[in-house]
Every structure is written in structure tokens, then in C-alpha cells.
TORGU-569481 format. One record per residue (C-alpha): x, y, z. Coordinates in steps of 0.2 Angstrom, whole numbers, plus 5000, padded with zeros to 4 digits. Layout:
TORGU-569481
XYZ;...
//
This chain:
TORGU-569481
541750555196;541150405201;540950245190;539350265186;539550455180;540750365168;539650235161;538350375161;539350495150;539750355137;538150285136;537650475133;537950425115;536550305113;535450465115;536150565105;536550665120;538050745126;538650715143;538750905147;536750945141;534950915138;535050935116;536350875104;537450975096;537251045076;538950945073;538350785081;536650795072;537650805060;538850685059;537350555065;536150565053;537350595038;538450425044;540050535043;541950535051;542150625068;542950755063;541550785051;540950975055;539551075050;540251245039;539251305029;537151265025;535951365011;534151315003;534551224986;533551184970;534451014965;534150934947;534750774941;534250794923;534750614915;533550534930;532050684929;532350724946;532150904953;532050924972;532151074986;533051055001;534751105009;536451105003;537851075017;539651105016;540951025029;542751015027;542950855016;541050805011;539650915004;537950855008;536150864999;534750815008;532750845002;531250925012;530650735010;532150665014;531550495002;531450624985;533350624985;535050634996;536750634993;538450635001;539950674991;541850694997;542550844991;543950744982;542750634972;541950814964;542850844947;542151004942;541351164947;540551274935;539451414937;537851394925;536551544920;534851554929;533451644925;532651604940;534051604952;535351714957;536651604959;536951414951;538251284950;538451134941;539551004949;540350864939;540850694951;542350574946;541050454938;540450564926;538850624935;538250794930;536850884946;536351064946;536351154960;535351324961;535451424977;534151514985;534651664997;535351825000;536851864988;537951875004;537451725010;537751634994;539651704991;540051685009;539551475005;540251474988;541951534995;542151405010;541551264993;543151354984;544451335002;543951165004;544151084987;545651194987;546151105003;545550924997;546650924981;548150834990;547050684994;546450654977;548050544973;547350434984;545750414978;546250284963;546850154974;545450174985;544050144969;545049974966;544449884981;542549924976;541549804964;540249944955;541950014948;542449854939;540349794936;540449964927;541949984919;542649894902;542949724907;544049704891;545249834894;546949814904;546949994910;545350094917;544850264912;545850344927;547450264924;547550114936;548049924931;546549824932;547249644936;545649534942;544149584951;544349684967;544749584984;543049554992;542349425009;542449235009;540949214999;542149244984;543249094989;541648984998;540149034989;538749134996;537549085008;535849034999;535148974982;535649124969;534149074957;533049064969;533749234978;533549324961;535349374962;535649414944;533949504940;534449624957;536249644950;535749714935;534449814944;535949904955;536949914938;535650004930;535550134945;537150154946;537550204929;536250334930;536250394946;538250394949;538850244963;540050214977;540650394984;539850484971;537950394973;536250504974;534950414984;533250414976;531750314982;532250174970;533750134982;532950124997;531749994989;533349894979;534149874996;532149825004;532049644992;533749604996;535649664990;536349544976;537849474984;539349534975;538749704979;538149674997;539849725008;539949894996;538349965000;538449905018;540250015019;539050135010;537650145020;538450135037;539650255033;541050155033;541750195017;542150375020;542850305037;544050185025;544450335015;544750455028;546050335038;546950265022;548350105027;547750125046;547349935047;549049895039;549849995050;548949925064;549549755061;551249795059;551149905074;550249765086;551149595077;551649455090;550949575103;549749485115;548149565127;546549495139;545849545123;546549405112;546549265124;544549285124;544749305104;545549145104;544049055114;542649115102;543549105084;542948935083;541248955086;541049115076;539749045063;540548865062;538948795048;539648925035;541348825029;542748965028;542448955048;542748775045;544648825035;546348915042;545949055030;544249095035;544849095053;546349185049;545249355043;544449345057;545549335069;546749495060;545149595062;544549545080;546349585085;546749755077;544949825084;545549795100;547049885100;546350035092;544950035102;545549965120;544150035130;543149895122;544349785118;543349635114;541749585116;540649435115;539549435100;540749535091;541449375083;539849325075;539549495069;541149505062;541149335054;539449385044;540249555037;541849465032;540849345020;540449505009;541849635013;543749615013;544649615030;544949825028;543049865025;542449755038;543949815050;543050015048;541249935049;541449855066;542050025072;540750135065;539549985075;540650005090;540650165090;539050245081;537750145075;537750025094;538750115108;538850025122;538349855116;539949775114;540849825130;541149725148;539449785156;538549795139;537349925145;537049975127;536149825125;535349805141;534449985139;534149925124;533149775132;532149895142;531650005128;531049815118;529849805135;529149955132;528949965117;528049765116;526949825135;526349965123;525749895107;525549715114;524849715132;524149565132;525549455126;526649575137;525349525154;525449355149;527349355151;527349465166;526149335175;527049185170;528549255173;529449215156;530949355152;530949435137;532749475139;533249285137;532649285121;532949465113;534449495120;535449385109;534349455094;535049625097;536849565102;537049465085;536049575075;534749425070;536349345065;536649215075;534649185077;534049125060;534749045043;536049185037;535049215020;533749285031;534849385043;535749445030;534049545023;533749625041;535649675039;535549765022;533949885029;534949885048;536349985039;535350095030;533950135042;534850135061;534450035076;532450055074;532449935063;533049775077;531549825086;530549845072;530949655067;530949605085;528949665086;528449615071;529249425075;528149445093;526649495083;526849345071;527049225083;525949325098;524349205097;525749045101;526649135111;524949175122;524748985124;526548925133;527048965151;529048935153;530449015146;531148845135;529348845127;529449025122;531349015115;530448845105;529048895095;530349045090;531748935085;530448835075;529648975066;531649045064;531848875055;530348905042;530449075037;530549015020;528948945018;527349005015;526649095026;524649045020;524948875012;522948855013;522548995006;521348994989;522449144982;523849074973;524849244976;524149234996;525049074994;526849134988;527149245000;528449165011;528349195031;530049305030;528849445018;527849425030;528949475043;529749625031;527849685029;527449675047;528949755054;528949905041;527349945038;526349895054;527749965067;528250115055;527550195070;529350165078;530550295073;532150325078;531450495090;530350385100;531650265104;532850385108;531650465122;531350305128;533150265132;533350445139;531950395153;532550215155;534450285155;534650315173;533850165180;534750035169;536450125173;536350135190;535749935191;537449905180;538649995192;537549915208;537849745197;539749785194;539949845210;539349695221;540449585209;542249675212;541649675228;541449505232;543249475223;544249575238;545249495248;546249525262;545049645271;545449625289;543949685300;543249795285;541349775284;540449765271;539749945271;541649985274;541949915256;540749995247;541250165255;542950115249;542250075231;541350225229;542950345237;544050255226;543150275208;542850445212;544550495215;545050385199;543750515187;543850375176;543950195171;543950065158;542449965156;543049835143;544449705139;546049765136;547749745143;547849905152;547149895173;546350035184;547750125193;547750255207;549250365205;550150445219;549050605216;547850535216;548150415230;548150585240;546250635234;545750505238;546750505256;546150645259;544250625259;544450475274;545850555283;545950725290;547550735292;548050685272;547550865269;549250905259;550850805252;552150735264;553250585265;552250475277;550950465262;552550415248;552850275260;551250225262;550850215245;552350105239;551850005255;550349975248;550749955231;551449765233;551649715216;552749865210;551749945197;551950115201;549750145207;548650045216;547049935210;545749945221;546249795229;547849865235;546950005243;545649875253;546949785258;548249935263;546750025273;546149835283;548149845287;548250035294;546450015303;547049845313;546549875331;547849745336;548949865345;550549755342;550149735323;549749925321;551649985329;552349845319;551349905302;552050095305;553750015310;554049925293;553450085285;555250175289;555950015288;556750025269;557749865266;556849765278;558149715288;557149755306;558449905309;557950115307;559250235307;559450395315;558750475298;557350355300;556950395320;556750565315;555850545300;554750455309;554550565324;554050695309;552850565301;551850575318;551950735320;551150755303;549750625307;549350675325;549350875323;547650845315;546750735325;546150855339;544550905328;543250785338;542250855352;541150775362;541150605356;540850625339;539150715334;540350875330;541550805318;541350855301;541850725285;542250775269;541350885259;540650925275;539650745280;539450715298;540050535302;539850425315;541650345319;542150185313;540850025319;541749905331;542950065336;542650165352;543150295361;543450475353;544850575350;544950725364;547250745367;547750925361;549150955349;550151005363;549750825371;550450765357;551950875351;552450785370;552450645369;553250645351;554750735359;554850625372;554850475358;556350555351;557050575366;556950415372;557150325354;558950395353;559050365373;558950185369;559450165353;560650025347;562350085342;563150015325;564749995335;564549935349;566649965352;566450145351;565550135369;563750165374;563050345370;562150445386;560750525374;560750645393;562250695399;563950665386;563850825377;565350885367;565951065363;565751125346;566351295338;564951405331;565351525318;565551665331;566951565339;565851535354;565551365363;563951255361;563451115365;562950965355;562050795361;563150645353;561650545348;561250655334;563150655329;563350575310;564950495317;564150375329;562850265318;561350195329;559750105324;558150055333;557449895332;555449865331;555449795350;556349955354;555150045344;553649965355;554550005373;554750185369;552950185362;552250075377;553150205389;552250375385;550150345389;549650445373;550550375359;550050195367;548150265366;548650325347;549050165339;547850075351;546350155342;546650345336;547750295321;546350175315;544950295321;545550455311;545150365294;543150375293;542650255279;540850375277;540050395260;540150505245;539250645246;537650605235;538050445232;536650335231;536150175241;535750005230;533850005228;532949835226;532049875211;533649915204;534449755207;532949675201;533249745184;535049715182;535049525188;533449485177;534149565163;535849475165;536249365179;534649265175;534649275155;536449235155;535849085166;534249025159;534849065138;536448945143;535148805149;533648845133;535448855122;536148675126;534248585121;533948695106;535848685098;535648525096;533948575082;534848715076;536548635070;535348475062;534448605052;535948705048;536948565042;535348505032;535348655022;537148675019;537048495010;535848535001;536848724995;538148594992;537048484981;536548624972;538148704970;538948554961;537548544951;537048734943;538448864952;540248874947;541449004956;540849184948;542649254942;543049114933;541649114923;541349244911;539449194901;538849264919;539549404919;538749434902;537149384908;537449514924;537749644912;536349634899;534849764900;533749754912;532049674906;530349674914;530649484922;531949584933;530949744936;529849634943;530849594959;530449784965;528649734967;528949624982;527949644999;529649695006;529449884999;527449885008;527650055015;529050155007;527550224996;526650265011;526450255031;525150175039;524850205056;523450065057;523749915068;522849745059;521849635066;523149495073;524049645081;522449725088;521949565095;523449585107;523349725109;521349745116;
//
């Protein structure tokens, strides 16, 4: 398998795709849209009537069992969902029907009481009922856990009675549960002006009625609580929520501790590059400015990259990170990167970050086709897109405006999926499109961006007569625009649209990656550059696999795998023998029992010398064990049997070399710059072999010079056979007279016989065909094209745009954290030591609060609208 059938088969993942076939599997659709564990599987499904009673809510739809999670979800998935582990269900009791044959009610640990009315054949229903009855049976053991793992979460200690010492179910309730560094350094933003009590007793509402944490029903009025913004002492919760993190945390329960006392003082790639970026993860929030801030950081960064090596670490991920840990402990934002990683983003945090850069492609597309004029503007001006997007996708908006803002795209990013960066990422070219339309260069683009970025708080039509026009900040505007104008992207058309940009991006990444290990070989002797890519492509196809991120573990070529690989350029490689043991432990120079790709460039330029001096010497060391310029008499005839081995199978050319057949059957031209062809028959050569041991011994050096000079012809001794008759024996071959040949001995008997002179003059170096794979695909312009605009020169020009804008950023930054601190001294003191607030959080709700749900931020929950505006039709006609 060659590298780029790696790459493909784990980017197969951003499609939803296996690697093996054209449609996901019922377990993977599964486990995707439900934001459940891998080794999550579907059992059981059956048509339901749902009823939630205390909220009025009735619903049809289907009811699906796994092994640990039971799963409602609607016709119209926004009437109602849920997602229950089995161990948070406390009671199962069958109700009467008059309608239905068969009904449940199930009671959760929170109290929640839901009605559940099957509809089907009887068989059906016993069948489902009995796999619900194993399962719960089966979960029982991981109940005792369960009390532990409600402690870290705040709507269990929001809900419960503050006053009391011991909760209902038994555990010691100390001080509020451990949450991120807003706790210790205050959250980013003005709480008044964010609403933040009036939204926390809006959640605290829902979740009283509608059960929370493990046990929570999704209505409509949750997609719209999380749409104008998640209060912040609930924000990491249902981000663990809606990312499906939490049942990640709950299914791997200690792991991160484990982890840490696993991996302590242990040091990787991975954590030197953690180190470079800890300091720059997010440096204007000021627990990134203090050892304990840095420290959580740190801890989290490192134990993702030894559990997940492949990926090790990534650039970006510190930022990403840092922004979860100011709203989740070091745990929960431990299992949230992973499902990232590994779910929501495959591929964007890896060495190549293909994930990202089809992502890029799939951005292009989508902005050529509902804004062609702003996209022809950039084509003719040649301005990349990439340079600026890139880094929105990478961050997650993070690292592109002020954090209260990003934060918002977050809270909707963990519920709805990946549509929703390039939902925000149109809408932000749609905004901007008529200025956009005016500015020729790359630094002017990134400009007018970072300045609307730096104002998304204020109004978006300050001269507008209508005073309401006039309140509407620009970031509504943005969270209108995004989800209601570009509703029309949905998470089936951007999945097409990778599947038919997949194959070009991936082969542009291994073109890129290839060309760069490439140019990082040395030692290559008289290899050519087609030679080296031959090499590359035999190499990673005899690997079959390969590791595409940081982590302290290298690509090796084991001895088996050496021979594969052999065997494809050298005919005569065709099975295991002890010339290919010597040759890989010759080529493996640093001792690590398998060869880099390097070793093997540099082991093949050494065997394919056409110095005939350099190419006896090179087989010469080869028996040569301890280096001493002596071989033994087991090492003459191991070395006549090493010949033997290679030049048995070098009689298969014809007439020069249009009859030779490659591996897998490619013809192939000999190697450039080496003529002739290889016509001597085995018999030629089984010859001359036995003349070189002839010979060998003939002049052969004696150990002990005393014992006089052995005649290799003529002083023969008798020795008694078993039939008591007399043979005769040559004296060279006797154990009792040690000899050795030296390596100019070696090159007189070599020099002596015309055939094996002509063998290491040229055959030896021409029996290894350095042709390519079969199928294997030659770089293609456009390709290159794609790959070095997307990276080399976005990488390039966003590191030049970067250094003039930084400057801005970090004034406008530092600006506003003065004036959170002003603010802070003056109204806002730490929330767990002040208990009138939490009063005030848990008072009723009144109408001043229900208020906050009629924000511009919920335009088009109600309803889709498939009609572009006028600002966006003017782009687009």
C-alpha cells in the first residue's frame, strides 16, 4: 500500500466513508450522528410514540437500542431527541395501552418520567424488549460509578439543595464541581451585557423539566438556548454534551489519570513542539499569562499525544485546547479534543493536515457557487482564499476574533457538526463581499476582515431610522446570515463535495510530502532523481503503512519486509537467504533493528556503485563481520554461496533488454547511465564461482604461518570413511589449519576469472531495476498547483499578513481586557464566593429573561429559507 492509500483510507473518515466501500455502514451512521463511543453498535430499532407529559410533548419516531445508550430520535428530528446511557435509566415499567400493544415507562436518575409506546409486530416488540432487559442487566455493574461522575457536572449542583451537605444520591457535596480557568480568572466578556444570569435561569428552567446532563431530552427550546449564547458556568457541560464527549468521559472512566501516571517524565517529538507553542496559546486571556493556566494545558496537550500517537501534536491544537479549558476541567477537555481529533475533524490536526486542506477546497466551491463574482474577483487578482480561511477552520474562529464571539460559533459548532465553519465563513464573505470587491492583494483582504473581526460588537446599521435596525449588533448579523441565508448548506452536500475533491487534494499531499523527504536524502551516489522516487514509491508500498503525525515512534522497514521490498527491484531477492541478513544489518547503520527510508537510498547508491573497486570492496565488508579486513574459511564459503545465490538468477535478459520482465510484470528499461545486458548462463557462472573457491583457498592466507604453506592442489591426506575405505581430503578445507583472505586477495581472484570481473563491473548494479510501481501515478501540475497554493504559499504569505496585523490585534486585545478588568473591579466578584447571585441565578424565570430567546440568533430554526437576499444576489449575478 502506498502512502497515499494510507492517507486515503484515514481521510475516508471525513466522508463518512469506509475505506473498503462506496456507503457508510448502519453502525457508523450510527455512532456519527448520535455523537456516541466507538464501540457504540446498533442492536435493536422499532417505530415509537414518545410522550413527555410534564413538557406536553408527544412525538413519533424510532426508538434505538445499543449496548450501553438507548436512543429516541423524531420524524422531525427538531420535535424531540434523546440519548440516554443505560446506567442513568432507573426504572422500567410496563404501562396499559389502549391504543398500543405494547408500552413502557422509563424513569431516568433525575427523576424524569417518558412514555414509550411501541408500534409493530408482537414479535418484533419482545424480540426489542428482551435485548432492553440483557443490557440493563449487563450495565448494572457500571452504575457505582455513575455518582462520581455526576459530581464533576454544574446542572447537578445548579439543581440540587444548595443547603444540604449530602445530595439525594448519597454523595458528600464539598464546593461547587471542578470547572476551566474562568472559575479562578473570570470569564471572557461583560456578564451584564452577555445576559449571563437571565440565560442561566433559562437552562435551569429546562433542565428541571426536561431532565439534564445524561439524562436530557432535546426539544426545539434547546437548539435555540444554545443559538443566543450558553451562560458560562454551564458552557463546558453542554459542550461535553453536545459533542459527545461526555459519554466518551463516562465510558473511559480514570483513563486521563492513568495516563499521566503512565507517561510522567516521559518525553517525545510531540512535547518538544508542545513546549514551543504553550506560550502563545491564547496569551491576552490571563490564566495563559500564570503557571497554573499553563500547567492545564500543558497536562492535556501531552496525554493526547500519547494516547493518540499517530497525531501526536499538532499546530492549532493549543489554541483549541486553551479555549475549551476556560470552561471545562482538564478531564472534560482531555475527551473533547479527542472526539475533535477523531470525529467531529479528522485529519485536521495531523503532520499533512489534509483534513483541513480538503476542507479548503470544499470552502472554494462552495463561495465559486453562491458568490461568483467575488470568487472571479479573487481568481483574477490572484488573492488565495486559503490564506485567510485556513486559519478560521484550523482555530475554529478562535484564534480569528474577540473570544466572546468565538465562543458563540463554538456553542452551535458542537451541536450542529462542521457545516457550521463554512456556514460562518460564507456568511463573513457575504458581509464583507461589496469591500471585499474593491481590494486587489492578499494583506488588503486579511485587513478589512481583521477590522470588521475587531467590531462585531457594534451595530451593524448605526444610521438606520429603526431604533431596533439599530441594536442589532454586526455579530447578529453574522448569526442571521450564516443560518438562515446558507441553511442551504447541510452537512450531505458538504460531504459530496469532499468525496469529489478527495482524490485530487490527496494525491497533491503525498506529491507534496513526497518531493519534501525527497529532497532531505542524502547520500545517494549516482541515484537520479526518477531513481528516488521509484525508491519512495517501492518503499511505502512494501511498508503498508506509516505515520503521519508527531510522535516518537519512526517508519521502520523490518527484515521481512526488507525482503518485499527486495524483491520487487531485484530478481534474484525471490526468497530468504543469508546474503539479504547481511545486507540489511549492513544497511541498517544506526542499529535499530529496520531501515528508514533513508538507510535504504543510501544502502541501494552503495550496492549500485559502478566503481568496480568500490563494488568488490562493498560485498567484501559484507562477510567481513568484525571489521578486521580478514574472512575466514566459513566466510569464503559463505560467500561463494552468496554469489551463487545472486547470480543463478540473472540469466533472464535477452536480447538487450526489451524481453525482461519487472515485477508485477512491468517491462523496464535497465538502469540510466548502465550499459550492457546480462547474456552469461548459470552454467557460465556456477564456473567461475567454483573456480573463486578454488582459487580463494588456493591463495588464502594461513593463521599460522608456522604450520607451513597449504598446496589447495596437491597435499591431500587420507582420511577413514565409515566403510574403513580410504578418501581423500583437500587440507584447505581441514578445521585444523585456520586461513583467511584479505580484500586485496579477494580482488585478485575476482580480477582473475573474466565473468565475475564483468559481474561486479556492472551486472550486480544492473540486476536491481529501480522501475515503478505498477499504477502508481506520475505528479501532475495541476496537482502541484493545489497543494503548494494551498500550503507552501499560505503558510508563506499568512506568516508575512501575520506579522503587520499582530501588532492591531494585540492593541485591541489588550484594550479590551483593561477594560473587563475595569469592569470587573467595579461590578463582578468571583461567583462561588458570593452566594446573593446565586439566589438571583435561581429565582424564577420572568418575562425580562424569556426575552433573550427572541434574539436574531434563532432566525431560521422556525423555518428554512432557501432565498438568497439582495447583498448576496448581488454577488452572486
Amino acid at each position: 500500500m502506498s502512502l497515499l492509500a494510507t492517507i486515503r483510507n484515514k481521510a475516508a473518515q471525513l466522508s463518512l466513508f469506509d475505506a473498503t466501500s462506496e456507503r457508510p455502514s448502519k453502525d457508523q451512521i450510527f455512532r456519527t450522528t448520535y455523537r456516541l463511543p466507538d464501540n457504540a453498535h446498533l442492536q435493536e430499532s422499532i417505530s415509537t410514540e414518545f410522550a413527555l407529559e410534564s413538557s406536553g410533548i408527544y412525538a413519533s419516531g424510532k426508538l434505538i437500542l445499543s449496548e450501553a445508550y438507548l436512543v429516541f430520535d423524531a420524524v422531525d428530528p427538531k420535535t424531540c431527541t434523546f440519548v440516554v446511557p443505560l446506567v442513568a435509566i432507573r426504572r422500567v415499567e410496563r404501562i396499559a395501552s389502549k391504543t398500543y400493544l405494547f408500552a413502557l415507562m422509563i424513569q431516568t436518575l433525575h427523576g424524569l418520567k417518558f412514555n414509550l409506546q411501541f408500534v409493530g409486530l408482537r414479535s418484533q416488540i419482545e424480540q426489542f424488549c428482551d435485548r432492553l432487559k440483557q443490557n440493563l442487566r449487563a450495565n448494572v455493574s457500571d452504575m457505582k460509578l455513575l455518582k462520581k461522575f455526576l459530581t464533576t457536572l454544574y446542572s447537578e449542583y445548579m439543581l440540587s439543595d444548595k443547603s444540604a451537605s449530602i445530595s439525594p444520591d448519597g454523595t458528600k457535596r464539598d464546593s461547587i464541581p471542578e470547572g476551566g480557568l474562568g472559575q479562578l480568572f473570570q470569564y471572557p466578556g461583560d456578564p451584564r451585557k452577555l445576559r449571563d444570569k437571565s440565560k442561566l435561569r433559562l437552562w435551569a428552567e429546562y433542565l428541571r423539566n426536561n431532565g439534564r446532563n445524561l439524562s436530557l431530552v432535546r426539544l426545539p427550546t434547546f437548539q435555540k438556548l444554545i443559538r443566543v449564547g450558553l451562560p458560562n458556568r454551564l458552557r463546558g457541560e453542554i459542550w461535553e454534551l453536545t459533542s459527545g464527549s461526555m459519554y466518551l468521559r463516562l465510558a473511559n472512566p480514570n483513563v486521563y489519570q492513568q495516563l499521566q501516571k503512565e507517561y510522567v517524565g516521559r518525553s517525545s517529538l510531540a512535547i518538544e513542539e508542545i513546549e514551543k507553542d504553550l506560550n502563545r496559546s491564547l496569551p491576552e486571556y490571563p490564566a495563559y499569562q500564570s503557571e497554573e493556566g499553563i500547567e492545564r494545558l500543558r497536562r492535556v496537550l501531552t496525554m493526547y499525544s500519547w494516547r493518540n500517537e499517530s497525531v501526536g501534536y499538532c499546530q492549532a491544537m493549543n489554541i483549541v485546547v486553551a479555549a475549551l479549558l476556560i470552561y471545562m476541567n482538564e478531564e472534560q477537555a482531555f475527551w473533547c479534543l479527542s472526539v475533535l481529533c477523531d470525529h467531529l475533524l479528522p485529519g485536521y490536526y495531523s503532520q499533512t493536515m489534509y483534513g483541513t486542506i480538503l476542507d479548503q477546497k470544499v470552502f472554494e466551491s462552495l463561495v465559486e457557487k453562491t458568490m461568483p463574482i467575488l470568487w472571479d474577483h479573487l481568481v483574477i487578482s490572484d488573492i488565495q482564499l486559503s490564506v485567510v480561511s485556513l486559519p478560521w477552520f484550523l482555530s475554529l474562529y478562535v484564534n480569528s476574533m474577540p473570544l466572546t464571539f468565538a465562543f458563540r460559533i463554538l456553542d452551535v459548532f458542537f451541536l450542529e457538526g462542521p457545516k457550521v465553519l463554512f456556514q460562518i465563513g460564507l456568511a463573513i464573505l457575504r458581509i464583507n463581499g461589496e469591500e471585499l470587491l474593491d481590494v486587489n492583494d492578499d494583506g488588503s483582504f486579511i485587513s478589512i476582515l481583521k477590522d470588521y473581526f475587531s467590531r462585531l460588537d457594534d451595530s451593524a446599521h448605526p444610521t438606520s431610522q429603526n431604533e431596533k435596525l439599530r441594536e442589532v449588533t454586526r455579530f447578529q448579523e453574522l448569526m442571521v446570515v450564516a443560518f438562515k441565508e446558507f441553511s442551504i448548506i447541510t452537512d450531505d452536500i458538504i460531504a459530496d463535495r469532499r468525496q469529489k475533491h478527495k482524490d485530487g487534494v490527496l494525491e497533491g499531499i503525498e506529491s507534496f510530502a513526497k518531493r519534501t523527504q525527497l529532497r532531505n536524502l542524502h547520500n545517494i551516489g549516482h541515484l537520479t532523481s526518477t531513481d528516488l522516487s521509484n525508491i519512495y514509491d517501492r518503499f511505502f508500498e512494501a511498508l503498508q503503512s506509516s505515520r503521519l503525525g508527531f510522535g516518537p515512534k519512526k517508519t521502520l522497514m523490518d527484515l521481512s519486509t526488507f525482503q518485499l521490498f527486495l524483491s520487487g527491484i531485484a530478481s534474484w531477492a525471490i526468497e530468504p537467504h543469508d546474503f539479504l541478513v547481511r545486507l540489511f544489518h549492513r544497511w541498517d547503520i544506526e542499529l535499530r533493528g529496520g531501515l528508514s527510508l533513508n538507510n535504504v537510498v543510501s544502502g541501494l547508491a552503495s550496492v549500485m556503485e559502478r566503481d568496480i573497486m568500490s563494488s568488490m570492496a562493498y560485498f567484501f565488508e559484507l562477510y567481513d563481520e568484525d571489521g578486521d579486513g580478514k574472512v575466514d574459511r566459513e566466510g569464503i564459503l559463505e560467500m561463494s554461496e552468496g554469489l551463487l545465490y545472486i547470480t543463478r538468477h540473472l540469466s533472464w535478459r535477452g536480447d538487450d533488454y526489451g524481453d525482461s520482465a519487472g515485477v508485477n510484470g512491468i517491462i523496464s528499461p535497465p538502469l540510466s547511465g548502465i550499459a550492457g545486458t546480462l547474456n552469461d548462463s548459470p552454467i557460465d557462472y556456477l564456473s567461475s564461482v567454483s573456480a573463486f573457491i578454488r582459487r580463494a583457498f588456493e591463495y588464502a592466507t594461513p593463521d599460522f604461518p608456522e604450520t607451513g604453506s597449504v598446496d589447495a592442489t596437491s597435499d591431500l591426506v587420507q582420511v577413514e570413511s565409515s566403510e574403513n575405505t580410504k578418501v581423500q581430503a583437500n587440507v584447505a578445507l581441514d578445521p585444523n589449519h585456520p586461513l583467511h583472505i584479505t580484500l586485496a586477495t579477494f580482488r585478485m581472484v575476482v580480477l582473475a576469472d573474466e565473468i565475475l570481473e564483468k559481474f561486479f563491473a556492472k551486472d550486480f548494479a544492473a540486476s536491481i531495476e529501480l522501475a515503478p510501481t505498477k499504477g502508481s501515478s506520475r505528479e501532475k501540475g495541476t496537482l502541484r498547483e493545489l497543494f503548494d497554493s494551498l500550503v507552501t504559499d499560505s503558510m508563506r504569505m499568512a506568516g508575512e499578513v501575520k506579522r503587520k496585523i499582530d501588532d492591531m490585534e494585540r492593541q485591541a486585545r489588550e484594550q479590551q481586557a483593561r477594560d473587563d478588568a475595569q469592569f470587573r473591579s467595579d461590578n463582578v466578584q468571583s461567583y462561588h464566593h458570593d452566594r446573593e447571585e446565586e439566589d438571583d441565578e435561581d429565582g424564577d424565570v420572568g418575562e425580562k429573561d424569556r426575552d433573550v430567546l427572541a434574539g436574531l440568533e434563532i432566525a431560521g430554526l422556525s423555518e428554512s429559507s432557501n432565498i438568497v437576499t439582495g447583498s448576496t444576489a448581488s454577488l452572486q449575478n
